[in-house]
C-alpha positions in Angstrom: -44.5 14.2 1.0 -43.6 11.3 3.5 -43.5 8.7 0.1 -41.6 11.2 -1.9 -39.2 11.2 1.1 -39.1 7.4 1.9 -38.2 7.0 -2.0 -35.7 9.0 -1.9 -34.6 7.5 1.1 -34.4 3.6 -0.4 -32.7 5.5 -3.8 -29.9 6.9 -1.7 -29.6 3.6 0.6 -28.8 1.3 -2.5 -26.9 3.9 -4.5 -24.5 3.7 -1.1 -24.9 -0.4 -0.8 -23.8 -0.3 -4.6 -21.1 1.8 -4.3 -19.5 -0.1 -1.5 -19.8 -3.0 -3.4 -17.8 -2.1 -6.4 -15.3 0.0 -4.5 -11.5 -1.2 -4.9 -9.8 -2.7 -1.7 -8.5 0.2 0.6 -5.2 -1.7 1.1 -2.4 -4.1 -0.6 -4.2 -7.5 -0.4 -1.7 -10.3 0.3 -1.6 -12.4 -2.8 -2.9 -15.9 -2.5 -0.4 -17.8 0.0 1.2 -15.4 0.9 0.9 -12.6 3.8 2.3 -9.5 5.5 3.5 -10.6 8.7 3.2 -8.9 11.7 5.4 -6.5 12.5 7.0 -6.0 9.1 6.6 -3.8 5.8 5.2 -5.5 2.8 6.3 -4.4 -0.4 4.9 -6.4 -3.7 6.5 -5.6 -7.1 2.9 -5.6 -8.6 -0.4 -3.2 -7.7 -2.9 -4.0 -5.2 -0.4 -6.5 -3.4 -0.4 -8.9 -6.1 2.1 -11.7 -7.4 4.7 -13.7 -5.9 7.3 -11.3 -5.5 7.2 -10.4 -2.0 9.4 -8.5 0.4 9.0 -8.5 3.8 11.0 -6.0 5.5 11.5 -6.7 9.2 13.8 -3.7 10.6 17.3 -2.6 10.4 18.4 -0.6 7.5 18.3 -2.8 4.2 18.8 -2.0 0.0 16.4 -3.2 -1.9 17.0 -6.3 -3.8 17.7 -5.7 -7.3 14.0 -6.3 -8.9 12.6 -3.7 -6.1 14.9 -0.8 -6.7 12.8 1.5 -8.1 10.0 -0.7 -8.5 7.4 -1.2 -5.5 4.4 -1.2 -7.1 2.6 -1.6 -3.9 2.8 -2.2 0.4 1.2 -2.4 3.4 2.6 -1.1 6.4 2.8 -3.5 10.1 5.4 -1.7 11.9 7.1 2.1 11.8 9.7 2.4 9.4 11.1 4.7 6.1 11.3 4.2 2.4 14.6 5.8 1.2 15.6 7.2 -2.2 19.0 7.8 -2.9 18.9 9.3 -6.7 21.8 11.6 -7.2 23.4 10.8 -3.9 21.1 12.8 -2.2 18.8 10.9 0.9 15.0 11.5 0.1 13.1 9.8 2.8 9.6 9.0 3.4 8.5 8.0 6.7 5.9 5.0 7.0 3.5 4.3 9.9 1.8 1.3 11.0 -1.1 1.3 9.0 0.3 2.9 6.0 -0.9 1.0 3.0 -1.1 1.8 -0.9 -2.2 -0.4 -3.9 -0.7 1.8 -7.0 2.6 3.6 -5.5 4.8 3.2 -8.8 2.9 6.2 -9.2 4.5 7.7 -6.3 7.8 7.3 -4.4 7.6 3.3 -5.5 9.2 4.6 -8.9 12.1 5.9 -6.7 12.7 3.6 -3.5 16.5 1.9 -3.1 16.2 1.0 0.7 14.2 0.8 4.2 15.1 1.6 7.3 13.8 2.1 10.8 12.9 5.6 10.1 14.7 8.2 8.2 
């Protein structure tokens, strides 16, 4: 019984080692050069924090450049703040904590964001 159990044992520890290793990052990765600076919200106009196109949001309500209306494909969160749609003249807001990260959020309310503020 005890090899049954230490085989089993070893199975499960590199099923977990192999897992880990081929897991996708758990947050927007800043794209080579550049990073998310303290105390601001990152938004990238490609998944998983990719590209060039940046936007570092640093407080104080703010629309969204052109080219990240409706298109924030991913961010990482530094600081407190609030994504705001405002489709149909109606405020939808979603707050954001420090934290807050997500690689594939045209999915999500990155189809749909027009500004940020310092919360909603």
């Amino acid at each position: 019984m005890n090899a049954c159990r230490r085989a089993l044992a070893v199975s499960g520890t590199v099923l977990l080692t192999t897992l880990g290793m081929v897991s996708e990052p758990s947050y927007a990765a800043p794209s080579a050069g550049l990073t998310c600076s303290a105390n601001t919200i990152c938004l990238w106009h490609q998944q998983y924090g990719l590209g060039d196109d940046l936007f570092q949001w640093k407080g104080g309500y703010v629309d969204l450049p052109a080219k990240f209306r409706d298109h924030v494909w991913s961010f990482r969160a530094n600081r407190s703040g609030a994504f705001i749609d405002w489709s149909g003249g109606k405020k939808t807001c979603r707050s954001v904590s420090p934290g807050d990260e997500w690689n594939v959020y045209n999915n999500d309310f990155g189809s749909r964001i027009d500004a940020v503020a310092d919360k909603c």
